[in-house]
Structures are given as C-alpha cells and as structure tokens.
C-alpha angles and dihedrals in degrees: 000000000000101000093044088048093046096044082060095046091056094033098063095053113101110183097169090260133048122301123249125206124180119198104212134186153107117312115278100014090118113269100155096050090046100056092035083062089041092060103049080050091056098041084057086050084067105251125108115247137200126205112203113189134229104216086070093056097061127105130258116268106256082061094037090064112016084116086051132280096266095045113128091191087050089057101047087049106030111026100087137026103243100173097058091058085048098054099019092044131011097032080049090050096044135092109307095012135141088239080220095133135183113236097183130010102170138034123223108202101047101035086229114139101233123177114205113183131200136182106223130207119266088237097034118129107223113209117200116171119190138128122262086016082141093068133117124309081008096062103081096031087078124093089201142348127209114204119209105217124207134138116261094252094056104044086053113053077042090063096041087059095052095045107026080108095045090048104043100270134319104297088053091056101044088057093041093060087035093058103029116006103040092031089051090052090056083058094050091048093050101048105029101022090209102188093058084046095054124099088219135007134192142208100237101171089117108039088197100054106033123171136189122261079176144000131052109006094002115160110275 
C-alpha cells in the first residue's frame, strides 16, 4: 500500500532534528485528507508525529484580500503568512532549533491574530499541507514534499464539491476557484514548477488508488 510504504520511507530518516514533511498540490486534490492518513501511517511506523494546520497560518482579512477578493495574483501572494511558518516553525524545527513551534497563529473564523505554541519531539515527523508551500524563502526549510499530482480539471471539480457550501453553492464555487484558486495555482506552476521541485510526487487522480511518479517504489 502507498501510504504504509511511504510512512516507511519518512519514518526511517534521522536528520539530528525533527523531520519536516510538507504535503504540496493543486487546490482541492486532496492535501488535508492525505497527510491526515499519512499521519496516522506514520504514527503505526513507530515515529510521533505532529500535524500543524494550514488554516492557522493565513493572513488576516484586510491582507487576504487587499488585491480583491477574486484576485488570483492577490491569493497566491496574500492568502497565508508565510513568513511566520518559516521563522515560528520550520527555522525552530531545523537543525539547531528550539523545536518551540507555533502551531496557529491566526483564526479564521474569527480574523483574530492567535498565537498557539508547542514543544515537539526530537524525533518527531512534522506534517504541514498547503498549497504553494514550495515557494520562496519556504523552498529549502523542508526535509522532504510530497506533491499530489492531478490534472486541473480534477482537482478542481473535486474542490467545488468540498466548498460549494463554504462558498455560497456550487456555481459560486466553481467562479471563485476559476477566477482566484485555480488561477493562482497557474502562477505557482509557472514560477516555481513544484512538481520538478518535489522529492516525490504522486498520481492522485484516484485518491483511493495513488501511485508514485517519483519517490519509494516509483517506476524506473
């Protein structure tokens, strides 16, 4: 099974400091669910394991959407504080670090800026999903990322289902991620190229059945 052989695959590295493991992809292929599994595979392989969430790493409204709130320029940019996982989280985590972490740092629902704090595990594996988390100042603070891979028009019937309630039905949603989430992940592609970047990538187009493009027990 994929999870069980890639839990074994992160659970055996030992880089002096815990591991950190970001979970990357388009939005709504299914990032949160993945890693959550991963986790609990992880956990079996014998290692702790903490899961730190992206909805407490966005910014506060009046920065989310200062581009607009359908700008898909304006969500690649504005729509989480990346500098704070980098300097509250994955410096803290790395080699020399504190290993105090922040595990929130904003609510979403209630716009408030709220700093929650942890003290992980020296062997700990930490597990972050987000999109664009290959971006920038983030690219070189992770141990390893795993890439879901699906095409654009799967990931995102497969997000308009999740948040057509969220977003006001399902022809809201499907604009919203038209004009800002799906827009904002061409951006990504064409100025990080993530997948190329990832340490291992997988064909998520059937959550149920994955497989590795690259990685443990890729093709070739």
């Amino acid at each position: 099974m994929l999870l069980q052989r890639l839990a074994t695959h992160v659970a055996v590295q030992w880089p002096g400091h815990p591991l950190r493991v970001g979970i990357d992809g388009p939005s709504g292929v299914g990032k949160t669910t993945f890693a959550a599994e991963l986790a609990d595979a992880v956990r079996a392989a014998g290692r702790p394991v903490q899961r730190i969430d992206s909805d407490g790493f966005h910014h506060v409204r009046a920065i989310r959407y200062r581009q607009g709130r359908a700008s898909a320029r304006g969500y690649y940019e504005d729509a989480y504080d990346f500098d704070s996982l980098r300097e509250l989280v994955l410096v803290p985590l790395g080699p020399g670090g504190s290993r105090r972490v922040a595990t929130k740092v904003h609510d979403l629902a209630s716009d408030a800026v709220e700093h929650r704090w942890t003290v992980v595990a020296p062997d700990a594996v930490v597990i972050f999903d987000a999109t664009f988390l290959q971006r920038g100042g983030l690219r070189d603070a992770w141990d390893e990322v795993v890439y879901l891979d699906a095409t654009e028009r799967t990931a995102q019937q497969r997000g308009v289902e999740r948040d057509a309630a969220a977003l006001g039905g399902a022809d809201a949603a499907r604009s919203a991620y038209a004009s800002r989430y799906t827009a904002a992940y061409r951006i990504y592609l064409t100025e990080e190229r993530p997948a190329e970047r990832a340490s291992i990538v997988i064909d998520h187009t059937d959550p149920a059945a994955p497989g590795f493009l690259r990685g443990p027990s890729a093709p070739g």
